[in-house]
PDB file of the backbone (N, CA, C, O) and the ligand in Angstrom, with CONECT records:
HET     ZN  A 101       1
ATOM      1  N   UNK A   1      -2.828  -3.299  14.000  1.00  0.00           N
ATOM      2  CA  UNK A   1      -1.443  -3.479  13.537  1.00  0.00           C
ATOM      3  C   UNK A   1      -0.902  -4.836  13.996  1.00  0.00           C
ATOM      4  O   UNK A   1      -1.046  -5.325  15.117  1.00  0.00           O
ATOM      5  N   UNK A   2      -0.301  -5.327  13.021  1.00  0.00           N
ATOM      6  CA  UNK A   2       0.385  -7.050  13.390  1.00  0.00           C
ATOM      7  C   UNK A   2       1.709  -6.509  14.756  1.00  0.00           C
ATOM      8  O   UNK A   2       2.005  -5.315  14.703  1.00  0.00           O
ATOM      9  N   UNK A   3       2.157  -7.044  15.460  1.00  0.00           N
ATOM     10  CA  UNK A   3       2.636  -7.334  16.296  1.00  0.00           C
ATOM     11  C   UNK A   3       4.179  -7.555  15.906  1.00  0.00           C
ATOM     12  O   UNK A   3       5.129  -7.088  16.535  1.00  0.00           O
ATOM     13  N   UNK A   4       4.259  -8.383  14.707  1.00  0.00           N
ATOM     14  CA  UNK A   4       5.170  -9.017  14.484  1.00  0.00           C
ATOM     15  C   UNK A   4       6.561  -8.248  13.630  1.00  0.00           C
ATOM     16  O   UNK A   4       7.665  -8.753  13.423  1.00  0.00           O
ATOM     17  N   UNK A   5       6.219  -7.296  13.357  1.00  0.00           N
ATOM     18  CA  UNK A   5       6.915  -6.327  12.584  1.00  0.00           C
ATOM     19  C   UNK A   5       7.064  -6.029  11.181  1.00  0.00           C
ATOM     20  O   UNK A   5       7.651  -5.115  10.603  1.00  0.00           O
ATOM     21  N   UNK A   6       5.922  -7.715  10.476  1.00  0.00           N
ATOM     22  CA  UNK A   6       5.987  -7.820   9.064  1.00  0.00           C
ATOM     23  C   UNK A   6       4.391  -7.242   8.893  1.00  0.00           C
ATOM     24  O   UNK A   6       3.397  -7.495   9.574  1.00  0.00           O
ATOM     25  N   UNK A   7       4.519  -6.552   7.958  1.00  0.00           N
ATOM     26  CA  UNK A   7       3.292  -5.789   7.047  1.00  0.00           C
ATOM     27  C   UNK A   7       2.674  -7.059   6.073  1.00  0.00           C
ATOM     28  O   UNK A   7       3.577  -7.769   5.629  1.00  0.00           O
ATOM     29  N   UNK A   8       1.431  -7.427   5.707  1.00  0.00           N
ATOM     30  CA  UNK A   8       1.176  -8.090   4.307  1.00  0.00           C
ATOM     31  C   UNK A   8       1.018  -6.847   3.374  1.00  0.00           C
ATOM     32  O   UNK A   8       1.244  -5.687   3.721  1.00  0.00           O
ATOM     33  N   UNK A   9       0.695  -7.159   2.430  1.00  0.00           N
ATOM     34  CA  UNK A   9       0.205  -6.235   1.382  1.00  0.00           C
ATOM     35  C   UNK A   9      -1.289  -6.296   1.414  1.00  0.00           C
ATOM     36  O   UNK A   9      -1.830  -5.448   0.704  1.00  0.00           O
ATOM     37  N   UNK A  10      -1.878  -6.893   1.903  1.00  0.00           N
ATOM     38  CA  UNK A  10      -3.057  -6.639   2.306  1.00  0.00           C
ATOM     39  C   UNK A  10      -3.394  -4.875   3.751  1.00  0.00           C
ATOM     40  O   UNK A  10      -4.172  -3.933   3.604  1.00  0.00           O
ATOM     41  N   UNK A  11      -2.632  -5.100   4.672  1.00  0.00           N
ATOM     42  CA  UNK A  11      -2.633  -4.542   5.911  1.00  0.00           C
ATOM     43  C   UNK A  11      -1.786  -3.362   4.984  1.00  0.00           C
ATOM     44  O   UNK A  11      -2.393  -2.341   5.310  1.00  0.00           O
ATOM     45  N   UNK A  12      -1.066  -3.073   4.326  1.00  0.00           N
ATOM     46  CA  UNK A  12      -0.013  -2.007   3.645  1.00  0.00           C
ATOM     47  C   UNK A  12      -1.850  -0.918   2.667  1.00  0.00           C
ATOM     48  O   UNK A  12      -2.394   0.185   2.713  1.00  0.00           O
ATOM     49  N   UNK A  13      -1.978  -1.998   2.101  1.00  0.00           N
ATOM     50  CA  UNK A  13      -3.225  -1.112   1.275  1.00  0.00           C
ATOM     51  C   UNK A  13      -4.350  -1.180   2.614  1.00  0.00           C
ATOM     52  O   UNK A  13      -5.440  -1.292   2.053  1.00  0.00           O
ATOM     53  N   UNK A  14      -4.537  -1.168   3.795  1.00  0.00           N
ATOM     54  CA  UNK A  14      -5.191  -0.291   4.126  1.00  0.00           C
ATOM     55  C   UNK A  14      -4.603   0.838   5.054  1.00  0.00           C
ATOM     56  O   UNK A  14      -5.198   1.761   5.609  1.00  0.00           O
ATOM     57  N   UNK A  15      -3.357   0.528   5.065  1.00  0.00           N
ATOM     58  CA  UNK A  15      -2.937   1.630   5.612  1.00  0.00           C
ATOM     59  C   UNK A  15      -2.258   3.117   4.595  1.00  0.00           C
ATOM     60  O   UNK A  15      -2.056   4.250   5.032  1.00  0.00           O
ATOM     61  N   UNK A  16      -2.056   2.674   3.342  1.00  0.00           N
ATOM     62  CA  UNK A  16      -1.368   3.499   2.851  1.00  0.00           C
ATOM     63  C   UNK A  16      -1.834   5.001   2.797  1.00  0.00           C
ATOM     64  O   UNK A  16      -1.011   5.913   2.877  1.00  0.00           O
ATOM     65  N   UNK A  17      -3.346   5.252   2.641  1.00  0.00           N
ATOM     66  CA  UNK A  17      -3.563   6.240   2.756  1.00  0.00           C
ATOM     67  C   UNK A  17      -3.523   7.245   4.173  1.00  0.00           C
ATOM     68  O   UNK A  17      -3.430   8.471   4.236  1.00  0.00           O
ATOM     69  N   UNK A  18      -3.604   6.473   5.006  1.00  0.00           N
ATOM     70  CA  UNK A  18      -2.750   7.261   6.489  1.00  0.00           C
ATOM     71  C   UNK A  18      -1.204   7.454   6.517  1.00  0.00           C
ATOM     72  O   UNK A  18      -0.470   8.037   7.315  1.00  0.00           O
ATOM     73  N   UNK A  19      -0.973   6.787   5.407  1.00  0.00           N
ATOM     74  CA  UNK A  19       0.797   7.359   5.024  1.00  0.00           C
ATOM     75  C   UNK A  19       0.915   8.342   4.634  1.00  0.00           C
ATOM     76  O   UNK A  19       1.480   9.267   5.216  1.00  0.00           O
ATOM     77  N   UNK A  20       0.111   8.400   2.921  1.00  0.00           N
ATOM     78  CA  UNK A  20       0.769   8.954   2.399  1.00  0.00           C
ATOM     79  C   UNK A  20      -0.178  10.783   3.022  1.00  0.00           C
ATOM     80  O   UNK A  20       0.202  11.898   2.662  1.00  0.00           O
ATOM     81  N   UNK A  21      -1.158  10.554   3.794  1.00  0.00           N
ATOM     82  CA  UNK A  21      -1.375  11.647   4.574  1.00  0.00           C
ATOM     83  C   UNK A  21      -0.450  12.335   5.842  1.00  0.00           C
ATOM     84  O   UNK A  21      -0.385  13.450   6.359  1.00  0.00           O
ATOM     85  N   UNK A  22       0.142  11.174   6.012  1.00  0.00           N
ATOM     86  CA  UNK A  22       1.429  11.561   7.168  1.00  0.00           C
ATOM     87  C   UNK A  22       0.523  11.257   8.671  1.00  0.00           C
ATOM     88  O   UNK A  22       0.800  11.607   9.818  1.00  0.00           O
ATOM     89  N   UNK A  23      -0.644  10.472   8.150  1.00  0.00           N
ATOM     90  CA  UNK A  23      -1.028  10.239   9.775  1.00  0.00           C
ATOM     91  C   UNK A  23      -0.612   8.896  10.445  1.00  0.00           C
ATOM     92  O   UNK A  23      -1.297   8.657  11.440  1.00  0.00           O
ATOM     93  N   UNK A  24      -0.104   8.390  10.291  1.00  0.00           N
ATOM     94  CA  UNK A  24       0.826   7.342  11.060  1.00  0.00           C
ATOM     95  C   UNK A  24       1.301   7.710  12.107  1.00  0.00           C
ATOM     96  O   UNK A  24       1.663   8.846  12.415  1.00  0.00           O
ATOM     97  N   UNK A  25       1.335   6.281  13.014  1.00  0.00           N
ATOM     98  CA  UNK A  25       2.928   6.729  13.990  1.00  0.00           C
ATOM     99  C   UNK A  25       4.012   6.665  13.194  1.00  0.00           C
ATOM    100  O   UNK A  25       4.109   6.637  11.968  1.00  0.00           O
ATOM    101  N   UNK A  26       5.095   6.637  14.358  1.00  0.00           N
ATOM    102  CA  UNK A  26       6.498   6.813  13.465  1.00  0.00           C
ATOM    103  C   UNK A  26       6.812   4.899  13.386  1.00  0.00           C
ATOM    104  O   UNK A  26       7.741   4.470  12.701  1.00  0.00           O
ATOM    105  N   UNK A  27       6.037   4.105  14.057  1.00  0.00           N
ATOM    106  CA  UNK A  27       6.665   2.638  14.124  1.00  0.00           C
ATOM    107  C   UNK A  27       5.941   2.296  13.209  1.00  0.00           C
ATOM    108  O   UNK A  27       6.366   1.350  12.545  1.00  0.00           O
ATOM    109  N   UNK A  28       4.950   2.737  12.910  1.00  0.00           N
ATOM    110  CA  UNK A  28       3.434   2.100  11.683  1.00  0.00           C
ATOM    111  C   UNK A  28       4.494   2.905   9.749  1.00  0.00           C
ATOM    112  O   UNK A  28       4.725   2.397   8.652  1.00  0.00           O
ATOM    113  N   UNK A  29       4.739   4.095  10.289  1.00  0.00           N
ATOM    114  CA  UNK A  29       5.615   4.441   9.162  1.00  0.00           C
ATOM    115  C   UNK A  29       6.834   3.456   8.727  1.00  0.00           C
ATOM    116  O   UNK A  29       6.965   2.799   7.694  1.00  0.00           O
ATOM    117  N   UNK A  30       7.544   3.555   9.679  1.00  0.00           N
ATOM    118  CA  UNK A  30       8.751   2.345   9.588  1.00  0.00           C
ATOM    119  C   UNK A  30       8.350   1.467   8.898  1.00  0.00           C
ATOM    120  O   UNK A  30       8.406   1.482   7.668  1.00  0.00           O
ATOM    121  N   UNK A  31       7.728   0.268   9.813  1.00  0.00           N
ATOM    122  CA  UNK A  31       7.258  -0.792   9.585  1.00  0.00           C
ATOM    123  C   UNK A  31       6.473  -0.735   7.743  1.00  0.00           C
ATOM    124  O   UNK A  31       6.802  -1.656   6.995  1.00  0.00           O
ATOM    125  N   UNK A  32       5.556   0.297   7.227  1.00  0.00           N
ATOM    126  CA  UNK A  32       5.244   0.238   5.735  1.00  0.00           C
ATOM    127  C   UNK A  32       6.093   0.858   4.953  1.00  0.00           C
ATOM    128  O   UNK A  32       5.817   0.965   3.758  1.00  0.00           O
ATOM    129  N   UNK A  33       7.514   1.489   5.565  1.00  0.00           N
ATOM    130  CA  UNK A  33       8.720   1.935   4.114  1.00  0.00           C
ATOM    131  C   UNK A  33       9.230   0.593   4.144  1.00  0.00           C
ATOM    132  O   UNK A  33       9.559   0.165   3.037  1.00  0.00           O
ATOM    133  N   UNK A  34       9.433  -0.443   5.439  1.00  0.00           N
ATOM    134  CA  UNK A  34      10.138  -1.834   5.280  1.00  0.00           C
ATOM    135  C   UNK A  34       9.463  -2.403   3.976  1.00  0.00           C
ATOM    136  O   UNK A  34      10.095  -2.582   2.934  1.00  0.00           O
ATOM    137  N   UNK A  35       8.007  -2.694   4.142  1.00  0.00           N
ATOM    138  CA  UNK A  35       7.591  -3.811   3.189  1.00  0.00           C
ATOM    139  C   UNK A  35       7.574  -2.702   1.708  1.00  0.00           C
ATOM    140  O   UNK A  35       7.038  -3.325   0.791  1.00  0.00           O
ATOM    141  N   UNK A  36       7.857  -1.763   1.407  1.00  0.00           N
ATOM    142  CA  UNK A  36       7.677  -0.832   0.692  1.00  0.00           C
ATOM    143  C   UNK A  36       8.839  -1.457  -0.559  1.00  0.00           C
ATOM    144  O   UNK A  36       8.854  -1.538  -1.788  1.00  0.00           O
ATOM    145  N   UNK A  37       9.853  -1.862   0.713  1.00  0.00           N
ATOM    146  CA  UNK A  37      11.564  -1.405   0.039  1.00  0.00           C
ATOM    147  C   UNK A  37      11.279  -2.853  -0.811  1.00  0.00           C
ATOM    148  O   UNK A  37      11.484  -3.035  -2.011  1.00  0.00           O
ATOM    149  N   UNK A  38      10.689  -3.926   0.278  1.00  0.00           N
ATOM    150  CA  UNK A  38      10.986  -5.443  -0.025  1.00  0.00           C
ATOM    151  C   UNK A  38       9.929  -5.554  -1.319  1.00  0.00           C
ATOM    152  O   UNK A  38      10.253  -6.455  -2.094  1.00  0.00           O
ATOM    153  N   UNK A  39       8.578  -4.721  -1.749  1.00  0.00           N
ATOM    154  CA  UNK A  39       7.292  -5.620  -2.070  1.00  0.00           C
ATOM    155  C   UNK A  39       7.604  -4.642  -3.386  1.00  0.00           C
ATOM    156  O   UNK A  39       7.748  -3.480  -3.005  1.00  0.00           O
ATOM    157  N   UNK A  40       7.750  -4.794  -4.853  1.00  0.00           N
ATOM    158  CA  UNK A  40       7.685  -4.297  -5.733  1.00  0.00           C
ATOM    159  C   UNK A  40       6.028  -3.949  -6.150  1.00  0.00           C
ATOM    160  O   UNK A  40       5.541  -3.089  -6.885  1.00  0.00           O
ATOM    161  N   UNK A  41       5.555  -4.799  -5.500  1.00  0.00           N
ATOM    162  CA  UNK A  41       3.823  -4.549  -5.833  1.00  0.00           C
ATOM    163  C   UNK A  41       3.535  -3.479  -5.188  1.00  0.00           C
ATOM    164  O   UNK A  41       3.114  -2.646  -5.991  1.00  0.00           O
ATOM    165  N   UNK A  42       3.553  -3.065  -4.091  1.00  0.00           N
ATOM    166  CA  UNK A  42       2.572  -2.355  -3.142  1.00  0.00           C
ATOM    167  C   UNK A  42       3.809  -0.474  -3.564  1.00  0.00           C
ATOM    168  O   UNK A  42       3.451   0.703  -3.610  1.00  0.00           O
ATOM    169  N   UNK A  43       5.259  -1.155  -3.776  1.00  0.00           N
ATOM    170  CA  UNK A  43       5.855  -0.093  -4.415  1.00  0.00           C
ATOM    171  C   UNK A  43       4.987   0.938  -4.966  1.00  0.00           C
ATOM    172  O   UNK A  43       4.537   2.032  -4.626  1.00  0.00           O
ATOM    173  N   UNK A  44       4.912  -0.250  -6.441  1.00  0.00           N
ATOM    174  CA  UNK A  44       4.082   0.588  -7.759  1.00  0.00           C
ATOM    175  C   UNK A  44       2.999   1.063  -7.260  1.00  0.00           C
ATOM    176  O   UNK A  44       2.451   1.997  -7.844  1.00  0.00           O
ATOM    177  N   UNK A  45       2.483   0.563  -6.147  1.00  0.00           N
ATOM    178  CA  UNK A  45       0.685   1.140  -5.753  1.00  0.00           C
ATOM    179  C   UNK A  45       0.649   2.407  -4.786  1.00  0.00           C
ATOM    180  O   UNK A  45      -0.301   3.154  -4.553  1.00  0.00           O
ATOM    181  N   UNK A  46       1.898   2.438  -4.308  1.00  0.00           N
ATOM    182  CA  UNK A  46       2.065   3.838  -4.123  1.00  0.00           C
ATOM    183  C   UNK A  46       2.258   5.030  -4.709  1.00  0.00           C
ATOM    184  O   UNK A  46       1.652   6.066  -4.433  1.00  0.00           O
ATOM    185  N   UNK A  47       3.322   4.853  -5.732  1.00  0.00           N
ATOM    186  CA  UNK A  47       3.964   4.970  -6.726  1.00  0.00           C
ATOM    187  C   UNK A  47       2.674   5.858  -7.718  1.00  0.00           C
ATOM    188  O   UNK A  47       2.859   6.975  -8.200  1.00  0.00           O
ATOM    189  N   UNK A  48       1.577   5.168  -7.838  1.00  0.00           N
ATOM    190  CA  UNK A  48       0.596   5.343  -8.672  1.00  0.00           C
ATOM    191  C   UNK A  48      -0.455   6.134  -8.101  1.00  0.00           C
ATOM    192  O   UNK A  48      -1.009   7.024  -8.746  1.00  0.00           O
ATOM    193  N   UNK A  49      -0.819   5.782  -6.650  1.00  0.00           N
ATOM    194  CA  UNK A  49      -1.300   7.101  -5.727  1.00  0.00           C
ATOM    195  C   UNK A  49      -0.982   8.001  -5.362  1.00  0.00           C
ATOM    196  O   UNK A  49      -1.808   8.776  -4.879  1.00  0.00           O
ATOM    197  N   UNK A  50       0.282   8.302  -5.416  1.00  0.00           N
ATOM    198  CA  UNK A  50       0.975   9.945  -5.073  1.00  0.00           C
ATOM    199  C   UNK A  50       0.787  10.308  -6.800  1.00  0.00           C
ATOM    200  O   UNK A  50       1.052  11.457  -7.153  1.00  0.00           O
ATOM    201  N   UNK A  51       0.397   9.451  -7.681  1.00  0.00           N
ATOM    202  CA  UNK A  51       0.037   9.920  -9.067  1.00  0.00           C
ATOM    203  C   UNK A  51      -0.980  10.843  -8.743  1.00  0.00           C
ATOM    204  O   UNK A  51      -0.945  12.044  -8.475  1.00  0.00           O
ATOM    205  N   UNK A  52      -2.105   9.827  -8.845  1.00  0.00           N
ATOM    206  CA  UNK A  52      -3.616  10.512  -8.633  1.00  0.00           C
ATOM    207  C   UNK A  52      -3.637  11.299  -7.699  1.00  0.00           C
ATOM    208  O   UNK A  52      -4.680  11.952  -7.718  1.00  0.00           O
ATOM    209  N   UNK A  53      -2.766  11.637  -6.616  1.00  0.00           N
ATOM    210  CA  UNK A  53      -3.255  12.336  -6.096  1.00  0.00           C
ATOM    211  C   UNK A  53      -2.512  14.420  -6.507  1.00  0.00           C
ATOM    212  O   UNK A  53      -2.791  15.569  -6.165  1.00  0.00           O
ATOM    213  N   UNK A  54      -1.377  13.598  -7.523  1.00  0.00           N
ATOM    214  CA  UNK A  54      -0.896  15.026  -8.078  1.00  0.00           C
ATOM    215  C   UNK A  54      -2.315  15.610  -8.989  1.00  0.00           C
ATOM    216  O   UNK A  54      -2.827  16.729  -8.964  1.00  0.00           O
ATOM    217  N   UNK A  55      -2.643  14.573  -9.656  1.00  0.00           N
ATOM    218  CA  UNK A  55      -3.919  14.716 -10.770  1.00  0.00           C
ATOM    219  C   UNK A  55      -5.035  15.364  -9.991  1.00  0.00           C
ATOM    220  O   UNK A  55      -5.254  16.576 -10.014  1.00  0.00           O
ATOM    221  N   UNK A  56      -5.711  14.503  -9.316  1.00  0.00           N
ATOM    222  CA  UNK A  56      -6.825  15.056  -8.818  1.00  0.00           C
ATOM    223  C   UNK A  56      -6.732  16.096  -7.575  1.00  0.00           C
ATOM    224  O   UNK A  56      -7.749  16.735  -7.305  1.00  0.00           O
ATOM    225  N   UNK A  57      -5.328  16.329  -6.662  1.00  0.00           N
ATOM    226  CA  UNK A  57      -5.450  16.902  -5.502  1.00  0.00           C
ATOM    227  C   UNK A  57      -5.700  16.915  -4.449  1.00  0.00           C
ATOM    228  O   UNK A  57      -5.379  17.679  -3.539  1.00  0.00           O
ATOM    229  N   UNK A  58      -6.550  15.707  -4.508  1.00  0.00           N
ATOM    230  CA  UNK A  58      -6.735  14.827  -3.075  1.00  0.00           C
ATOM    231  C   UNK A  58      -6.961  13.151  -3.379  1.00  0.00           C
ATOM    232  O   UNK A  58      -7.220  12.455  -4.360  1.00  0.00           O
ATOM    233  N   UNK A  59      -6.769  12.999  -2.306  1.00  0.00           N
ATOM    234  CA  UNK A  59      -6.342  11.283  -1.940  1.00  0.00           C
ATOM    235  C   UNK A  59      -7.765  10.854  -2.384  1.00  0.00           C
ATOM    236  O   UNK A  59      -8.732  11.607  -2.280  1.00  0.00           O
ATOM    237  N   UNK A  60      -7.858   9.100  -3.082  1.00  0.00           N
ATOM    238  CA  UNK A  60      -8.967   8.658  -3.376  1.00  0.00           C
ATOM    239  C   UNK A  60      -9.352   7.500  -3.099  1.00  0.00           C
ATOM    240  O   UNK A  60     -10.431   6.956  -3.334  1.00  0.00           O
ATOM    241  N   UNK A  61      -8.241   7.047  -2.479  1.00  0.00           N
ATOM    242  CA  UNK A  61      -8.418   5.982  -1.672  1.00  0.00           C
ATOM    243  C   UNK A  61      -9.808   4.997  -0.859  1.00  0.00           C
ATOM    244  O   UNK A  61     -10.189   3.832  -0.975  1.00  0.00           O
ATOM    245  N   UNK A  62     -10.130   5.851  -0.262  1.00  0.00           N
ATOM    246  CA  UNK A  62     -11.296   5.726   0.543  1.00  0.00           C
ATOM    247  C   UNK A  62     -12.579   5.409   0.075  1.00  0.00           C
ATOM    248  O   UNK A  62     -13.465   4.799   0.673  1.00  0.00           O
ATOM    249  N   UNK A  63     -12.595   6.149  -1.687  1.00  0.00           N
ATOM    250  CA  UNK A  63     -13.502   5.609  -2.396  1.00  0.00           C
ATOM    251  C   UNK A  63     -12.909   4.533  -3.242  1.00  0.00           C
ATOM    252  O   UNK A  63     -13.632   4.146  -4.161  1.00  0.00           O
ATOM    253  N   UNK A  64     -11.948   4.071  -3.139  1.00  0.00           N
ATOM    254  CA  UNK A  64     -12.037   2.797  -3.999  1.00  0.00           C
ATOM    255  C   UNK A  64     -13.094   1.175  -3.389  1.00  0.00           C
ATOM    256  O   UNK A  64     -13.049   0.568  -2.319  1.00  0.00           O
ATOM    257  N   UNK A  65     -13.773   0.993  -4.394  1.00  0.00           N
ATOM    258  CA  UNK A  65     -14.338   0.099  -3.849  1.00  0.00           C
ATOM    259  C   UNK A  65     -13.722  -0.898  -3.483  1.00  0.00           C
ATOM    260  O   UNK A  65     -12.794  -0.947  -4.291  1.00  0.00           O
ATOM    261  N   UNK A  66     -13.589  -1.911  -2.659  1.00  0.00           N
ATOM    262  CA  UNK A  66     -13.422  -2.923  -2.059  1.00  0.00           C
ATOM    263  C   UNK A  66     -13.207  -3.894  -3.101  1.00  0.00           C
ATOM    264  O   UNK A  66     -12.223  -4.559  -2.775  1.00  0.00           O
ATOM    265  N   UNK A  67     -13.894  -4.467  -4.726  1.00  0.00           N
ATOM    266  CA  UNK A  67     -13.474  -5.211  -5.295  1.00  0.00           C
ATOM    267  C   UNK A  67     -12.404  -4.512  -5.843  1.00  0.00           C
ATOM    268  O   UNK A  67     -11.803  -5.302  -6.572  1.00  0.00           O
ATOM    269  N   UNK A  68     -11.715  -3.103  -5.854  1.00  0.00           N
ATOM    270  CA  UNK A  68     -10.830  -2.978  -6.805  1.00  0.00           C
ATOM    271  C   UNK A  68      -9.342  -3.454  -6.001  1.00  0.00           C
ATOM    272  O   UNK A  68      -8.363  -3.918  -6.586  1.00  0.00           O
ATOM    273  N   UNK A  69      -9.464  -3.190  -4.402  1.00  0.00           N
ATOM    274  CA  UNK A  69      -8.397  -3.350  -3.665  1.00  0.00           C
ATOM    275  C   UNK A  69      -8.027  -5.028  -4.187  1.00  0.00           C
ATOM    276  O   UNK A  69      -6.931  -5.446  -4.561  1.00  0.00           O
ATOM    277  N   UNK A  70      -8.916  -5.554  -4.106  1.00  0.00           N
ATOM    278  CA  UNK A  70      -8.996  -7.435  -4.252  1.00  0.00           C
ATOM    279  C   UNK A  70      -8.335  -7.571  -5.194  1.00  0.00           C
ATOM    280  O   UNK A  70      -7.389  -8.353  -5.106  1.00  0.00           O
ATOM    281  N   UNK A  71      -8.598  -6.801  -6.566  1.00  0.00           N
ATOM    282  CA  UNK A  71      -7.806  -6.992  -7.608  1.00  0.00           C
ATOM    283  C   UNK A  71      -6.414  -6.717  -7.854  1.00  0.00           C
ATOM    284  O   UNK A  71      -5.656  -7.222  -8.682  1.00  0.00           O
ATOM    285  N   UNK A  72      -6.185  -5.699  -6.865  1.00  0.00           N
ATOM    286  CA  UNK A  72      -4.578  -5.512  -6.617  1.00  0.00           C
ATOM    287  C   UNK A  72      -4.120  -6.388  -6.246  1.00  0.00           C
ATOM    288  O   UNK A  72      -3.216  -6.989  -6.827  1.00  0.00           O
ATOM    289  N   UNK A  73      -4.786  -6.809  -4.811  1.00  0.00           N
ATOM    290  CA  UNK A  73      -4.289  -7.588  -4.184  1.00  0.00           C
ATOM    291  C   UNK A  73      -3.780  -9.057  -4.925  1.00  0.00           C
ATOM    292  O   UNK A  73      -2.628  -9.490  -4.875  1.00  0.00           O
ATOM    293  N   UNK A  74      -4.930  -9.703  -5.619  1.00  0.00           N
ATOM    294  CA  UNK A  74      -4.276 -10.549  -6.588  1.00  0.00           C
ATOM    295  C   UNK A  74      -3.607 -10.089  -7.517  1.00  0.00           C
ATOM    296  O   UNK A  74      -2.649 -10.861  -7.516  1.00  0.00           O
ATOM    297  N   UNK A  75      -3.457  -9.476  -8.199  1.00  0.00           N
ATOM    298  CA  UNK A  75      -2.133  -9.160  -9.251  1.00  0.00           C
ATOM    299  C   UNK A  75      -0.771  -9.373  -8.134  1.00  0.00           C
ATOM    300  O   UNK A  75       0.279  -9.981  -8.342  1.00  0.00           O
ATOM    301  N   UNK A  76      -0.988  -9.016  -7.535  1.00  0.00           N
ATOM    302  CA  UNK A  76       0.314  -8.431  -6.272  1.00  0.00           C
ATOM    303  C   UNK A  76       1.148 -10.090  -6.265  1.00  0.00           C
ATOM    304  O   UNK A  76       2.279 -10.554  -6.414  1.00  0.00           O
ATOM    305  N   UNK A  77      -0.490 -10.633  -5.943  1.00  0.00           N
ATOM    306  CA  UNK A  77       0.562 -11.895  -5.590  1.00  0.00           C
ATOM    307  C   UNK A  77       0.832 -13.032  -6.518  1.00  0.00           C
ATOM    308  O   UNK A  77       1.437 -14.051  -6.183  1.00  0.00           O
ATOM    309  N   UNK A  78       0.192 -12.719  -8.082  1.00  0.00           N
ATOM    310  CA  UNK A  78       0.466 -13.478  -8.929  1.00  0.00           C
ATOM    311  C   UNK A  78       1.558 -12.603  -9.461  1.00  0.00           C
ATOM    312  O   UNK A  78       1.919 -12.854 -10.610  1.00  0.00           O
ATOM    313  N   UNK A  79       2.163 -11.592  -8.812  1.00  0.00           N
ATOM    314  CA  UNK A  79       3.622 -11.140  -9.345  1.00  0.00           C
ATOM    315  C   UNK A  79       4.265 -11.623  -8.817  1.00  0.00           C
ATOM    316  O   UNK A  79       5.011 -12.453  -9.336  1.00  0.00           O
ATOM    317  N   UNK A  80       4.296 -11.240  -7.102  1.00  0.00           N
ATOM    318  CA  UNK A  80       5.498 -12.373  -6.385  1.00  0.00           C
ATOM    319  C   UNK A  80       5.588 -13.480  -6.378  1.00  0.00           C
ATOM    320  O   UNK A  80       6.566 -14.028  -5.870  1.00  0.00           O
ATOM    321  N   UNK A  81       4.179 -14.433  -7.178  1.00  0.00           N
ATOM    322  CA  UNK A  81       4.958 -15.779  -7.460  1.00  0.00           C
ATOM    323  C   UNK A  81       5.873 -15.765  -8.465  1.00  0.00           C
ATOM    324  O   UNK A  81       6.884 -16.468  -8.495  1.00  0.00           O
ATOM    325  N   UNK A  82       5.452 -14.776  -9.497  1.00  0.00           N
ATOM    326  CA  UNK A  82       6.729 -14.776 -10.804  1.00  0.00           C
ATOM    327  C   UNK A  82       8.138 -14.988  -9.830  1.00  0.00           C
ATOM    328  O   UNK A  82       8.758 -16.047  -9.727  1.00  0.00           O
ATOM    329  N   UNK A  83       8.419 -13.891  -9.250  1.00  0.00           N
ATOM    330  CA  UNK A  83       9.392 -13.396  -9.041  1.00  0.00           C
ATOM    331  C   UNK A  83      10.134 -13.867  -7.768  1.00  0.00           C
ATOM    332  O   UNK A  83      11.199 -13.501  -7.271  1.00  0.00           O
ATOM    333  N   UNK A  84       8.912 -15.119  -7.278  1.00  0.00           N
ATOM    334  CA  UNK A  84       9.855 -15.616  -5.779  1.00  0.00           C
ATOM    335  C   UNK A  84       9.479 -15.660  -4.677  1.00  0.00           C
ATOM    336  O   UNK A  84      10.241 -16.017  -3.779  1.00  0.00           O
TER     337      UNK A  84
HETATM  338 ZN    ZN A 101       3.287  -5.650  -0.579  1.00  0.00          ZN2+
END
């Protein structure tokens, strides 16, 4: 965990699935509803995993491969350059 109190969206997608399982602390929770409120990207990517996980019933996270996270990850940030 960064130190500093700011999340990237990198460090947010690997934590999200210990969120949205509820295994966090309560400062690691905090700290990813902050960048949650601020990051419209990592929003929707939650947003879209409490999807799949109504669909399928369990979390799938863990199997996403590693190039698909990358690809979020760039969309993510060729959005927040749109937007600032
Ligand atoms: Zn983000």
């Amino acid at each position: 965990m960064p130190g500093d109190g700011e999340l990237s969206c990198a460090e947010l997608v690997e934590l999200i699935s210990d969120y949205v399982e509820g295994a966090l602390t309560h400062d690691c929770n905090e700290q990813l509803e902050g960048h949650l409120r601020r990051c419209d990207g990592c929003d929707a990517y939650l947003d879209q995993l409490r999807r799949t996980i109504e669909v399928t019933g369990r979390l799938q996270t863990r199997d996403v491969p590693h190039e698909v996270a990358s690809e979020l990850l760039s969309a993510f940030r060729g959005w927040r350059a749109d937007t600032g």
